[in-house]
DSSP file (Angstrom, degrees, kcal/mol; ACC not computed):
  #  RESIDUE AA STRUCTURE BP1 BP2  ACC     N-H-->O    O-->H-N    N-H-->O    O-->H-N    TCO  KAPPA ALPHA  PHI   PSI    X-CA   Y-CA   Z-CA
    1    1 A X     >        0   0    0      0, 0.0     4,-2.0     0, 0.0     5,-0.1   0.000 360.0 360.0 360.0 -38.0   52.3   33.5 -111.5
    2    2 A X  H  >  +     0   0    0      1,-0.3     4,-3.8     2,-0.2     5,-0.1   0.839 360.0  45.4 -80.8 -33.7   53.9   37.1 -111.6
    3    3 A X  H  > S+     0   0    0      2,-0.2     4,-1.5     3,-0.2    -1,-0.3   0.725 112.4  49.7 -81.3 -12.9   57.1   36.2 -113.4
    4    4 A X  H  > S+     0   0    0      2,-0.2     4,-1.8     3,-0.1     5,-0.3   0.829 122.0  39.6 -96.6 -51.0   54.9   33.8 -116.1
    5    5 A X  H  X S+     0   0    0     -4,-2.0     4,-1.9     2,-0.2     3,-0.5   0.969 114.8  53.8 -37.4 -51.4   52.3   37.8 -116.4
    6    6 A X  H  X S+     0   0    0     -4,-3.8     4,-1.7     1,-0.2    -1,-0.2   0.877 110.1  42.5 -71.5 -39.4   55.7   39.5 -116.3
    7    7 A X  H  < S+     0   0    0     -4,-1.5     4,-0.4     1,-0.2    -1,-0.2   0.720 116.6  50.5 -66.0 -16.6   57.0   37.2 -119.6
    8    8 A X  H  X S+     0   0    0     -4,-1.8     4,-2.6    -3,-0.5    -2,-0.2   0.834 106.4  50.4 -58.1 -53.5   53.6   37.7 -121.2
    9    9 A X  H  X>S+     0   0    0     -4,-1.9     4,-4.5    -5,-0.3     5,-0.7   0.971 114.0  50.0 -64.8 -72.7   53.8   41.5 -120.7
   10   10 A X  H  X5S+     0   0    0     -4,-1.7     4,-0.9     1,-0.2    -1,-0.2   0.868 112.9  40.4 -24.9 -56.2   57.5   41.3 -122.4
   11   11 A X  H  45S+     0   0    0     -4,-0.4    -2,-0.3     2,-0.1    -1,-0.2   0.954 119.4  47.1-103.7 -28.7   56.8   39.5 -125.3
   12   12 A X  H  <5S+     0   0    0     -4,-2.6    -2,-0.2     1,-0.1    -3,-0.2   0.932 132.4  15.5 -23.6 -60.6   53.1   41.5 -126.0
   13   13 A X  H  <5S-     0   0    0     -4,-4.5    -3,-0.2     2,-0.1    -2,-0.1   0.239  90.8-125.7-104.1  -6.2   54.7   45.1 -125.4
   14   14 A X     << +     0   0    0     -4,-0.9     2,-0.4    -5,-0.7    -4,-0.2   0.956  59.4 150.9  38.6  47.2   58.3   44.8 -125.5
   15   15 A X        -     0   0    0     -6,-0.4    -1,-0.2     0, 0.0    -2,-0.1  -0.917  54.1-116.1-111.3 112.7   58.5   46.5 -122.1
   16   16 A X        -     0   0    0     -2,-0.4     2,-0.4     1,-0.1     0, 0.0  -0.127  39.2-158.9 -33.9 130.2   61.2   45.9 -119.6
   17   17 A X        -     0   0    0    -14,-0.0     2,-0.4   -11,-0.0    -1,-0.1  -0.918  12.1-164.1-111.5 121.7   59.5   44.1 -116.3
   18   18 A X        -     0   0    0     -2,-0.4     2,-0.4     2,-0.0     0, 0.0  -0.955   5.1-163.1-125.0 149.7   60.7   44.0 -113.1
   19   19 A X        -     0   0    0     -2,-0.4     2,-0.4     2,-0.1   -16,-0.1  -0.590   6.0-169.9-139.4  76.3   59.1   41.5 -110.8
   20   20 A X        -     0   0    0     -2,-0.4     2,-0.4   -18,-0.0    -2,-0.0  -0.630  11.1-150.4 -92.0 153.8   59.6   41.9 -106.7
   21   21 A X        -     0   0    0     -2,-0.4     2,-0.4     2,-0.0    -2,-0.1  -0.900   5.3-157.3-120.0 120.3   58.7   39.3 -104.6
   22   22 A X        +     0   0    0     -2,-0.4     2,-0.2     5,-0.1     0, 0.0  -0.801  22.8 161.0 -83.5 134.2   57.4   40.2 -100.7
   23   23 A X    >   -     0   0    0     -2,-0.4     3,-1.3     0, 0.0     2,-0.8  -0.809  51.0  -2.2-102.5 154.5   57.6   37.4  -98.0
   24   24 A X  T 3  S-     0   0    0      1,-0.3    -2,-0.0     2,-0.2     0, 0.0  -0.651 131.9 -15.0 105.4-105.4   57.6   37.4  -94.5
   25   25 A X  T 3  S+     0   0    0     -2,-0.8     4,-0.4     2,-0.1    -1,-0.3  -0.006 132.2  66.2-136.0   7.5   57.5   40.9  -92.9
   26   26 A X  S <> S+     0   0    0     -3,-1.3     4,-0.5     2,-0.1    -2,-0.2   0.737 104.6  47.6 -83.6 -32.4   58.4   42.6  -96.3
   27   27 A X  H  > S+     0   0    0     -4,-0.3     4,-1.4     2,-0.2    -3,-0.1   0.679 110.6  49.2 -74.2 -25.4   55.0   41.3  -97.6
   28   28 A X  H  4 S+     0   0    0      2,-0.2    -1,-0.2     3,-0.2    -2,-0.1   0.580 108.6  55.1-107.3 -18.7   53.1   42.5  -94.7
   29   29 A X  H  > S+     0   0    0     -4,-0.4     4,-1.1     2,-0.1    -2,-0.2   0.449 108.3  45.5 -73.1 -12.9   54.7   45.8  -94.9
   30   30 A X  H  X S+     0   0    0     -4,-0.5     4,-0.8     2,-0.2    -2,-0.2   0.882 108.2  53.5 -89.7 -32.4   53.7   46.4  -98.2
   31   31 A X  H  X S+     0   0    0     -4,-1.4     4,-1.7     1,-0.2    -3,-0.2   0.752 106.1  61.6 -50.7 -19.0   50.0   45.1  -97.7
   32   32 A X  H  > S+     0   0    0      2,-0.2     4,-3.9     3,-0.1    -1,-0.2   0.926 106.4  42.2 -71.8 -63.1   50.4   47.8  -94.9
   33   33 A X  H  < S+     0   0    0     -4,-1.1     4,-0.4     1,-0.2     6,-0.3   0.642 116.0  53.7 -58.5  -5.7   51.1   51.0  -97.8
   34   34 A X  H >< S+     0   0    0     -4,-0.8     3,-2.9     2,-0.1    -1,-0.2   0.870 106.4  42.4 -99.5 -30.9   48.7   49.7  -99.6
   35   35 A X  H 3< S+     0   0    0     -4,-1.7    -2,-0.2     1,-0.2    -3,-0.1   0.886 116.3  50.0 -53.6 -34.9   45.9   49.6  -97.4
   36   36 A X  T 3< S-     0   0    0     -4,-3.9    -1,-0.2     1,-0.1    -3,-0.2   0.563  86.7-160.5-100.2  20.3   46.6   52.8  -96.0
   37   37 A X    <   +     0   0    0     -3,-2.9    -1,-0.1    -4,-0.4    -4,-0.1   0.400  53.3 113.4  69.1   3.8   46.9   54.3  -99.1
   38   38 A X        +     0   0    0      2,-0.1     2,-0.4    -5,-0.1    -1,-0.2   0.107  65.0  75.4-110.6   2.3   48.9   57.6  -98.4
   39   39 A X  S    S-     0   0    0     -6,-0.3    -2,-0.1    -5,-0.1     3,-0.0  -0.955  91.4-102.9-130.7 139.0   52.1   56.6 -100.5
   40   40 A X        -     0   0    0     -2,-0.4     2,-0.3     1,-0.1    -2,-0.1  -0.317  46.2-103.2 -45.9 152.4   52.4   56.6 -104.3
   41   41 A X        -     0   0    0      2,-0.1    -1,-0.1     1,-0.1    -7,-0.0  -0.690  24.7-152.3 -69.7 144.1   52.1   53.3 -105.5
   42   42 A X  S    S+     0   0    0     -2,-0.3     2,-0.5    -3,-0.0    -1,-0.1   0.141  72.7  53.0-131.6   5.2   55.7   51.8 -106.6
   43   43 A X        -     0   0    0      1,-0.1     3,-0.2     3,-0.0    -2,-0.1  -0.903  60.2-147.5-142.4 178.7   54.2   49.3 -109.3
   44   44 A X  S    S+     0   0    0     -2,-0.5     2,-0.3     1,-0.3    -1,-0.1   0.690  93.2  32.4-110.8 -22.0   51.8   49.1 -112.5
   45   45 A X        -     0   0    0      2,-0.0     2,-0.5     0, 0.0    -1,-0.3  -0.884  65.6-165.9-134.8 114.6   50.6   45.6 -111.7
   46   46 A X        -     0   0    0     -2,-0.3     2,-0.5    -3,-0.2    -3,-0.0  -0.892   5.5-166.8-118.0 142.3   50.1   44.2 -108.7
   47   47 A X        -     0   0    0     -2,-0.5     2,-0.7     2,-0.0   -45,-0.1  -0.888  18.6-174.4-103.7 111.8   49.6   40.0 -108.1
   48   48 A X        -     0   0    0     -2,-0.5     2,-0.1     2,-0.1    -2,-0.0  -0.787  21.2-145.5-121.2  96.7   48.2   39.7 -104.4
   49   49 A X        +     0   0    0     -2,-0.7     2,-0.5     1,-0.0    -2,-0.0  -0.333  36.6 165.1 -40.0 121.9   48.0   36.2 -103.4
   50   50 A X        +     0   0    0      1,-0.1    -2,-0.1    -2,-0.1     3,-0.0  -0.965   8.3 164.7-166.5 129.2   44.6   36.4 -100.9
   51   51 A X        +     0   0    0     -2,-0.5    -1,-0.1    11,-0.0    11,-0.1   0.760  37.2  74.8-122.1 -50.2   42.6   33.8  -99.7
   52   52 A X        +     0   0    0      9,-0.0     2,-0.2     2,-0.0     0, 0.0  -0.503  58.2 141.2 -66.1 158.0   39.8   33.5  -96.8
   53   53 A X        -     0   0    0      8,-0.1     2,-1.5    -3,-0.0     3,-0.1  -0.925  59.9 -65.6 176.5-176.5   36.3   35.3  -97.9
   54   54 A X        -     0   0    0      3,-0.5     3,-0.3    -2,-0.2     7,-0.3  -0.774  38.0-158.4 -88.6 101.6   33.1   34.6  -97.6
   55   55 A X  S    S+     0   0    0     -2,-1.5     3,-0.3     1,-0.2    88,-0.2   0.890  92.7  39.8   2.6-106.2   31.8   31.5  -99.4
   56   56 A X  S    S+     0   0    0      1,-0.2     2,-0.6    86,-0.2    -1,-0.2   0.766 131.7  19.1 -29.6 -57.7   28.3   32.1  -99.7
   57   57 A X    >>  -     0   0    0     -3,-0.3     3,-1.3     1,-0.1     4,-0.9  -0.854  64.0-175.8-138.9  93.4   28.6   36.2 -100.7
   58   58 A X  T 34> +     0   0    0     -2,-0.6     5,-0.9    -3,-0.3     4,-0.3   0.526  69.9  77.1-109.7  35.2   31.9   37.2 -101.9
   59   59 A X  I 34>S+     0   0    0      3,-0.2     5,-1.6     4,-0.1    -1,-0.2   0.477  83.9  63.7 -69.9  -7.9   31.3   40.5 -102.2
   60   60 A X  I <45S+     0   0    0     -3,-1.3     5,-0.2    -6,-0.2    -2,-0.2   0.809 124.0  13.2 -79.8 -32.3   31.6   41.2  -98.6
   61   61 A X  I  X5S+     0   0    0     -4,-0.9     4,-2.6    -7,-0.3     5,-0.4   0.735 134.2  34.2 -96.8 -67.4   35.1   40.1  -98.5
   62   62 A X  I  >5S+     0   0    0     -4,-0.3     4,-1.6    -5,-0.2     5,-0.2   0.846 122.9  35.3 -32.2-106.9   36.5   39.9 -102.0
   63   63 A X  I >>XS+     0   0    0     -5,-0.9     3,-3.2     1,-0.2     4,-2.2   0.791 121.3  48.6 -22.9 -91.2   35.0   42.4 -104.1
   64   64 A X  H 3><S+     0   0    0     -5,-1.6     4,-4.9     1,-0.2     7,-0.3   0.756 109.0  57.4 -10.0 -82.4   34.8   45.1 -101.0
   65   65 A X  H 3<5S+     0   0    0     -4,-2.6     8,-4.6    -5,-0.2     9,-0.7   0.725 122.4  24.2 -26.3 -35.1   38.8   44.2 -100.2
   66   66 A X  H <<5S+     0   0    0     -3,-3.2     9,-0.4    -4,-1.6    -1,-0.2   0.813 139.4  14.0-105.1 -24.8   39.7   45.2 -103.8
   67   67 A X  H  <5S+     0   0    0     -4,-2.2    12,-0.6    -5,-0.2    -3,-0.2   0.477  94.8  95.7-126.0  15.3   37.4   47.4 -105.3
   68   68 A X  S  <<S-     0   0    0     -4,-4.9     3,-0.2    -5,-0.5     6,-0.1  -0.016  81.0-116.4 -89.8-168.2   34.9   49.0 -102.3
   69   69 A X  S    S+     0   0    0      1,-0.2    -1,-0.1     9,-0.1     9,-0.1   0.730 122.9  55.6-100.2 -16.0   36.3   52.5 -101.0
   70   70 A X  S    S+     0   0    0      2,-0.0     2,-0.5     3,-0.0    -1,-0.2   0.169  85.2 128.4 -95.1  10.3   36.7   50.8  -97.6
   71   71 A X    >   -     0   0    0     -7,-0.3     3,-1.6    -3,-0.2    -6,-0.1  -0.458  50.8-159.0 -78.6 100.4   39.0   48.1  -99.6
   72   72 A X  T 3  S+     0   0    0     -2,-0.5   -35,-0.1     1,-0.3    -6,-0.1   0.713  97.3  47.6 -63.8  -5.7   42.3   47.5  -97.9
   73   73 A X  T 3  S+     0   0    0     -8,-4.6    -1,-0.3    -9,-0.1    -7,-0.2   0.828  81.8 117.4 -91.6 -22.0   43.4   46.3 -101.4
   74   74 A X    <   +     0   0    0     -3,-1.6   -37,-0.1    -9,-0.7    -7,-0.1  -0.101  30.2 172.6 -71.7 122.0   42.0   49.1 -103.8
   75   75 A X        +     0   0    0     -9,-0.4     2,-0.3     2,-0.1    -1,-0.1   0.316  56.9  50.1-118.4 -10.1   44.5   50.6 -105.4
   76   76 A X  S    S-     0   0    0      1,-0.1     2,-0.1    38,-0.0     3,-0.1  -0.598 101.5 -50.3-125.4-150.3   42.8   52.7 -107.8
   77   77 A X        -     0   0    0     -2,-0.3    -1,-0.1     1,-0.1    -2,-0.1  -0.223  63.0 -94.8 -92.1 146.6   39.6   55.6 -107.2
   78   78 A X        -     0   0    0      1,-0.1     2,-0.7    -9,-0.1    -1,-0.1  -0.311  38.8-139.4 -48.3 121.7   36.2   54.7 -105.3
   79   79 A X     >  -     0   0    0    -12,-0.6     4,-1.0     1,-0.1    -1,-0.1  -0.961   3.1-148.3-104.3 149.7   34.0   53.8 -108.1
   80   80 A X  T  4 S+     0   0    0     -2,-0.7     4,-0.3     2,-0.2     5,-0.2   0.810  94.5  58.4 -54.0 -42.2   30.3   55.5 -107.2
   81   81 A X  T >> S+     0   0    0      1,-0.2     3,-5.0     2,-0.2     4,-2.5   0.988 107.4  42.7 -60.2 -76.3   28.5   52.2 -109.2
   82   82 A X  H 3> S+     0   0    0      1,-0.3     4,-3.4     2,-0.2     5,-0.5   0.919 109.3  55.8 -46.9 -40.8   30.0   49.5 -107.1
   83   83 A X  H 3X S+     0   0    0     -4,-1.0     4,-0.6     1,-0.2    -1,-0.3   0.739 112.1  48.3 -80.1  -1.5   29.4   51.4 -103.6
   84   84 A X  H <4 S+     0   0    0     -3,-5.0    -1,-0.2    -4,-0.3    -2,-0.2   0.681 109.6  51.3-101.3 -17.1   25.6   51.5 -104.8
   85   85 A X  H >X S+     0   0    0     -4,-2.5     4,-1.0    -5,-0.2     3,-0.8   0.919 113.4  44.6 -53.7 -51.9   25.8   48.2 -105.5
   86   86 A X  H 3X S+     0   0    0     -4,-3.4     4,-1.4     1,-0.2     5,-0.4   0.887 107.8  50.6 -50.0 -47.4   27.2   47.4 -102.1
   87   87 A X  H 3< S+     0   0    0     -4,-0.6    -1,-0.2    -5,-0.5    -2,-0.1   0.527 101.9  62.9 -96.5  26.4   25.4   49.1 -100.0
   88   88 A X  H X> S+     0   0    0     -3,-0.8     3,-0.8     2,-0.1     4,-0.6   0.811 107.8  49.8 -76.0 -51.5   22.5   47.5 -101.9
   89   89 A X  H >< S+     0   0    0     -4,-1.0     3,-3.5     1,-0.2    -2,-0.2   0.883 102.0  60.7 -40.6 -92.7   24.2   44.1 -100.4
   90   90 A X  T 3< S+     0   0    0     -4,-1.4    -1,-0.2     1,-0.3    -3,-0.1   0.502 101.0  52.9 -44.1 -29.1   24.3   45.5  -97.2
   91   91 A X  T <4 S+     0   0    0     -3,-0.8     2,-0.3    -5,-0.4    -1,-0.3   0.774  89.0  94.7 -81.3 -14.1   20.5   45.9  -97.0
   92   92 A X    <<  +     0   0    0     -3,-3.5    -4,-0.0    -4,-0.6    -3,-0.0  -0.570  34.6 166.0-102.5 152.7   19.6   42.7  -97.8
   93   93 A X        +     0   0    0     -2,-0.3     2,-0.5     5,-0.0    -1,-0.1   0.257  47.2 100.8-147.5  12.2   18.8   40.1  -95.5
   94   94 A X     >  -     0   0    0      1,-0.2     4,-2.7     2,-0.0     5,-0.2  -0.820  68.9-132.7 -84.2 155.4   17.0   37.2  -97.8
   95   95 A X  H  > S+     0   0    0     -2,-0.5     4,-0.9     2,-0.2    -1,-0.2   0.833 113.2  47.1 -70.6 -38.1   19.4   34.2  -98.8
   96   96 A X  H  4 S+     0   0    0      2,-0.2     4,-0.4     3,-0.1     3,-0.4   0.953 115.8  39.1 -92.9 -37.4   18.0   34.7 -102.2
   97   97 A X  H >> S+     0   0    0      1,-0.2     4,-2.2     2,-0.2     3,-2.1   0.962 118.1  53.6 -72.8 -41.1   18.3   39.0 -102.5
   98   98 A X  H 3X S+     0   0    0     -4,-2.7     4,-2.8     1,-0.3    -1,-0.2   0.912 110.7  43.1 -65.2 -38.2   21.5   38.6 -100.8
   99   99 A X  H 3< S+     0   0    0     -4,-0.9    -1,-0.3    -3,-0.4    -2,-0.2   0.685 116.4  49.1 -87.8  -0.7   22.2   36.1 -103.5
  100  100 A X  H <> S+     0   0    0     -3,-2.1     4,-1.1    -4,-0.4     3,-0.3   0.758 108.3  49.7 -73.9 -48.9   20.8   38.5 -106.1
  101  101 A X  H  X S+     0   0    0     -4,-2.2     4,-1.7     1,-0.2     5,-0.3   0.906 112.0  51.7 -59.2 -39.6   22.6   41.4 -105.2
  102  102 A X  H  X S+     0   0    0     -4,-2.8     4,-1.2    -5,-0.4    -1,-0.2   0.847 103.1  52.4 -59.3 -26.0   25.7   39.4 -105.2
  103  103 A X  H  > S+     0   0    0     -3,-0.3     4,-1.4     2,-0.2    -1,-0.2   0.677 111.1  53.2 -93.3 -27.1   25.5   37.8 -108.6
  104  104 A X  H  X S+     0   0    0     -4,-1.1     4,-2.0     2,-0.2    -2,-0.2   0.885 112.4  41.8-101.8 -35.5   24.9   41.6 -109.9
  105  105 A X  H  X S+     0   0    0     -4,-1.7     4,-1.9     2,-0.3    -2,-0.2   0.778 115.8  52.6 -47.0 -44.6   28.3   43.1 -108.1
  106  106 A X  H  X S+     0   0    0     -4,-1.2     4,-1.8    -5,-0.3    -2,-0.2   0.862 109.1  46.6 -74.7 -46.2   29.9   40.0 -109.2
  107  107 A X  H  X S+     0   0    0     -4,-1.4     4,-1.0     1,-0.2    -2,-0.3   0.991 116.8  43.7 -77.6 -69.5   28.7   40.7 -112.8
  108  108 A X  H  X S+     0   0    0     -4,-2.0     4,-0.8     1,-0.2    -2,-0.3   0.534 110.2  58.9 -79.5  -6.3   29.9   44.6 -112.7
  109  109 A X  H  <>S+     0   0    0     -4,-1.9     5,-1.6     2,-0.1    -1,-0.2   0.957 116.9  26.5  23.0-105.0   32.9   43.4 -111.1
  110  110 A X  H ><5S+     0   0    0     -4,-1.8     3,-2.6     1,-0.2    -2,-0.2   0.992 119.3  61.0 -53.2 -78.0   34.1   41.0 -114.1
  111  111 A X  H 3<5S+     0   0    0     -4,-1.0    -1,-0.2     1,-0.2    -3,-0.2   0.579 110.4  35.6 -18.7 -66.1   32.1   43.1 -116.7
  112  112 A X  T 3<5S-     0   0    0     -4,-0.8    -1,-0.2    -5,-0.2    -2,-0.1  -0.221 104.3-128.5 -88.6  26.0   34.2   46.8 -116.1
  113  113 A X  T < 5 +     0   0    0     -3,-2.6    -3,-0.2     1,-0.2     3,-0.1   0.758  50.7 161.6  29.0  65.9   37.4   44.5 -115.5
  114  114 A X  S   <S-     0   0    0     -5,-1.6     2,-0.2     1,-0.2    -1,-0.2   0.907  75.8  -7.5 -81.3 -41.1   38.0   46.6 -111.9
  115  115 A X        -     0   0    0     -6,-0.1     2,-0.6     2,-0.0    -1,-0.2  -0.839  67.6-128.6-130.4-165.3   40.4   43.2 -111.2
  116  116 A X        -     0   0    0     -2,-0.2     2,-0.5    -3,-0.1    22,-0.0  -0.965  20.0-149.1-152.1 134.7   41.2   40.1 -112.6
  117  117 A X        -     0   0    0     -2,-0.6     2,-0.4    22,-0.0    -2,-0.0  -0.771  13.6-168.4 -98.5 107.2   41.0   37.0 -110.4
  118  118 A X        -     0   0    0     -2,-0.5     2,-0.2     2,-0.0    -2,-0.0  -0.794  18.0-126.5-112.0 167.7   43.3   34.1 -111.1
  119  119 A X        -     0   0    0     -2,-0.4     2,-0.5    20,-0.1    20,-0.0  -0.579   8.9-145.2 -94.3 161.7   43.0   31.0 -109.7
  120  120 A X    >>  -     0   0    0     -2,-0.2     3,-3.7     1,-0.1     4,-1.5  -0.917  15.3-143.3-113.5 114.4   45.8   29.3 -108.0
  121  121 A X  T 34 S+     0   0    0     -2,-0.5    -1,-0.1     1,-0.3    -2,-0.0   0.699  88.2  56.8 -67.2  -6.7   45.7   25.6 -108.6
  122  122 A X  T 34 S+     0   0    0      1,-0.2    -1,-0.3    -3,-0.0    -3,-0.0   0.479 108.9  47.5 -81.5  11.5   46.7   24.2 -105.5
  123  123 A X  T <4 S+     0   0    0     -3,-3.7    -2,-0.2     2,-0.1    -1,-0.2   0.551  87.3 103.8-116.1 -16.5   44.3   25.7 -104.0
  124  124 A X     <  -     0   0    0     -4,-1.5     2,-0.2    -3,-0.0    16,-0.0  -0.154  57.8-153.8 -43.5 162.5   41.5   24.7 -106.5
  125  125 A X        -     0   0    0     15,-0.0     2,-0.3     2,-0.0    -2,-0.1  -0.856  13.9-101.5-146.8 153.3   39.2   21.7 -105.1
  126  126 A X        -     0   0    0     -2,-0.2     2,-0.3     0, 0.0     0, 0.0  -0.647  19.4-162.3 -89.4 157.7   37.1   18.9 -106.9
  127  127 A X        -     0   0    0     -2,-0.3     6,-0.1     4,-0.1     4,-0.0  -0.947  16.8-145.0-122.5 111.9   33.6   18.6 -107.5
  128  128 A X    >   -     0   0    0     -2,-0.3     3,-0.6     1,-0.1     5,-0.1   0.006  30.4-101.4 -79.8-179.6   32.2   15.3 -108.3
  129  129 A X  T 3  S+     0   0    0      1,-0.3    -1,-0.1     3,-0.1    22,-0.0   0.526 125.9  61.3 -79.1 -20.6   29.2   14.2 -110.8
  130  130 A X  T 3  S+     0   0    0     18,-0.1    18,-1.8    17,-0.1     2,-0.4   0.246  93.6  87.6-114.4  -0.4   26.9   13.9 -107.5
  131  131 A X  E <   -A  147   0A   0     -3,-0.6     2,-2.1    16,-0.2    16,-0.2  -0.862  66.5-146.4-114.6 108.3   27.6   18.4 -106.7
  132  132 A X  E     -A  146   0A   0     14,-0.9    14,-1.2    -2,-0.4     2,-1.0  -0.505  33.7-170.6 -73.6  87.2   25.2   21.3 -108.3
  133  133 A X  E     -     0   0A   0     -2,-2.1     2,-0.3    12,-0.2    11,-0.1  -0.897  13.1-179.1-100.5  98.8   28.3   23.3 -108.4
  134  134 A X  E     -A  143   0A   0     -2,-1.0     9,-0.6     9,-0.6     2,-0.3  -0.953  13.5-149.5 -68.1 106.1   27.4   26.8 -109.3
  135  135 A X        -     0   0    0     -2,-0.3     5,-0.1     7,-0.1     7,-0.1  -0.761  16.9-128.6-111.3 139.2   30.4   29.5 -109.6
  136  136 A X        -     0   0    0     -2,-0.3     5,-0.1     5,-0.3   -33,-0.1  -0.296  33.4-114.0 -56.0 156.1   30.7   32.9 -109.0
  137  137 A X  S    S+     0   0    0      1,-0.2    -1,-0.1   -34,-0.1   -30,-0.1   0.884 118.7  23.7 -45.6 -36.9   32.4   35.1 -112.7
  138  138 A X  S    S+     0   0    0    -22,-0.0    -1,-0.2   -20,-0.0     2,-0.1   0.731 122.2  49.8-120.4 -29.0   35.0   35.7 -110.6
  139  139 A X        -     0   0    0      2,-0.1   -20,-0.1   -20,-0.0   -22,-0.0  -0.443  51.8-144.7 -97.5 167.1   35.4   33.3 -107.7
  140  140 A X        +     0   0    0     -2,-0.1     2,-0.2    -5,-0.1    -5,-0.1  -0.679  64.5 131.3-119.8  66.9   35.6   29.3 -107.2
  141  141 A X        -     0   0    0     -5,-0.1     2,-0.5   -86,-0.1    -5,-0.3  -0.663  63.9-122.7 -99.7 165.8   33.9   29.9 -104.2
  142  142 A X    >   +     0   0    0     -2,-0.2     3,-0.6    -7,-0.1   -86,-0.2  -0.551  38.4 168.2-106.0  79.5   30.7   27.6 -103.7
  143  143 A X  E 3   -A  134   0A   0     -9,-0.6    -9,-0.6    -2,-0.5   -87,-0.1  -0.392  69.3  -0.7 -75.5 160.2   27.7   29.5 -103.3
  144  144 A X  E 3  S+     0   0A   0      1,-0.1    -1,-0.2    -2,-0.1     2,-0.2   0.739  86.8 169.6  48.4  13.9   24.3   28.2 -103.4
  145  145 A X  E <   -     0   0A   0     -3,-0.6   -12,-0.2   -11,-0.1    -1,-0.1  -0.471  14.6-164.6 -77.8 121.4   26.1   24.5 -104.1
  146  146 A X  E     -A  132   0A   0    -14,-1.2   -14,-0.9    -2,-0.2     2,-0.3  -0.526   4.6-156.0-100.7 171.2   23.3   21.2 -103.8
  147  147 A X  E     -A  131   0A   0    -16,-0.2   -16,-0.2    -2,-0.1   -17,-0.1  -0.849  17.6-122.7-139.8 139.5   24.7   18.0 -103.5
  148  148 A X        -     0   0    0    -18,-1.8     6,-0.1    -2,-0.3   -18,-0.1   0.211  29.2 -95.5 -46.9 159.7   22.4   14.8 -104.7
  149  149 A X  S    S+     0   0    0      1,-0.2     5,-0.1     5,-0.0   -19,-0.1   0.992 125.4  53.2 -46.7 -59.0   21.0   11.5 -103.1
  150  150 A X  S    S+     0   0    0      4,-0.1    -1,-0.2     3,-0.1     4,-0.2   0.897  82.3 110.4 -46.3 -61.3   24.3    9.6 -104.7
  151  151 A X  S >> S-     0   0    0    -21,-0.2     3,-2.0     3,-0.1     4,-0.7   0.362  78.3-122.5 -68.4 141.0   26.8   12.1 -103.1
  152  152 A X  G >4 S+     0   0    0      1,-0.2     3,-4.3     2,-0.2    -1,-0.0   0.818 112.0  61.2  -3.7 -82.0   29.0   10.3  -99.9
  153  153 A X  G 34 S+     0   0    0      1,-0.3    -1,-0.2     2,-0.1    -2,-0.1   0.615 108.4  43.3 -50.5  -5.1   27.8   12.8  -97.4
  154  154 A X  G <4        0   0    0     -3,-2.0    -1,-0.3    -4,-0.2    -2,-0.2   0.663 360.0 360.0-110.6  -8.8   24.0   11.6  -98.0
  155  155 A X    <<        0   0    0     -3,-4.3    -1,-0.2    -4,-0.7    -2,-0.1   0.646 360.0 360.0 -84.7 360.0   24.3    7.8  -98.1
């Protein structure tokens, strides 16, 4: 994914690209500098493969992790909107304002392009004709997701 961004970048801008690749305990030391945030940053784009969150509300993991001020990914300045958004989340404790509040972080999120979320396709999943498959802007997470009389699990 970063070398097919990094050829993009190249043939848009005619800018030289340099593309390192962490594994191992090189990966895990840079995810340490970023979270803690005390060292200049040593790139202009960064690609972070990242996976568990919360299904149901992923602004408690996701969103927070990248853009909250407590966000071990967040690489650029606390915005004030999103942390009143959040700690709107934080208050709520119906399934449906939780799921209002989410859908509205999720929307100022994608709107004010703070990241951009790509999918990885082996890690995509199907959803059959028998699944009320509802998607976050930003996630293929399943929130809120029905499944019908027809579906497997109900027959």
């Amino acid at each position: 994914m970063a070398r097919w961004v990094a050829s993009d970048l190249r043939e848009a801008l005619g800018v030289d690209v340099e593309v390192p690749v962490y594994r191992g305990e090189e990966e895990h030391a840079a995810r340490r500098r970023l979270a803690e945030k005390d060292q200049p940053r040593e790139w202009d784009v960064l690609i972070l493969g990242h996976g568990a969150q919360a299904a149901d509300v992923p602004p408690l993991e996701l969103h927070r992790a990248f853009v909250g001020q407590t966000g071990e990914f967040r690489a650029g300045p606390v915005v004030p909107e999103f942390e009143a958004l959040y700690e709107g989340l934080m208050r709520r404790t119906s399934r449906l304002r939780l799921a209002r509040a989410s859908y509205r972080i999720d929307r100022f999120v994608y709107e004010e392009a703070l990241a951009l979320f790509l999918c990885a396709p082996r890690a995509l999943y199907a959803v059959n004709k028998h699944v009320d498959f509802t998607a976050y802007r930003t996630t293929f997470e399943l929130p809120e997701c029905r499944v019908s009389g027809e579906h497997w699990s109900r027959r």
